[in-house]
N, C-alpha and C positions, 0 to 999 in steps of 0.2 A: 685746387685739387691737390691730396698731400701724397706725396709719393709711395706710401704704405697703400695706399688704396690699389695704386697704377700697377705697383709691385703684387698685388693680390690677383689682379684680373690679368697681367703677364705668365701668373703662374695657371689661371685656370686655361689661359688660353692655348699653353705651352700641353700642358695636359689633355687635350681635347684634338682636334683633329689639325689643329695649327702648330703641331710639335715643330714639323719642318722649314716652318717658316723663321725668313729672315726678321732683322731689327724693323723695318719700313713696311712689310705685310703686317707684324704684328702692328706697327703705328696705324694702318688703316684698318684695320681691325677694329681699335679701340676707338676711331672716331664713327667708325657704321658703326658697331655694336653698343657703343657707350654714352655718345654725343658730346663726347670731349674734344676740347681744343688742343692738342699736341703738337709736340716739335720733334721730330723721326731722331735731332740727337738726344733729347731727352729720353726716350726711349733706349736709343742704343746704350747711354748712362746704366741706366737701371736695369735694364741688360747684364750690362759688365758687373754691374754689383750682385745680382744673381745668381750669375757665373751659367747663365742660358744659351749664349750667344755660341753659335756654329764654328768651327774652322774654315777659314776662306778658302777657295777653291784655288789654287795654282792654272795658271793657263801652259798648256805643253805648247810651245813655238818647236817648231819643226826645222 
């Protein structure tokens, strides 16, 4: 699987109703929707190269 591909279908997926989703929805995503074998860091990789990937949320401690 060449990562231009994975990079293609991260962007349609990003575009479509999974904009909000994190690195590891999109990973399950691509294995229901696609029937690939992935690794959620792999994804988060190609993520980062994107430049898709969300700001992490802060936890407020009280």
């Amino acid at each position: 699987m060449s990562n231009e591909q994975v990079q293609k279908w991260l962007i349609e997926l990003i575009s479509g109703e999974e904009h909000s989703y994190g690195y590891r929805k999109l990973a399950a995503c691509l294995r229901r929707q696609h029937h690939v074998i992935i690794n959620d860091k792999k994804v988060y990789r190609l993520c980062e190269e994107l430049d898709i990937l969300k700001p992490q949320r802060r936890k407020i401690v009280h």
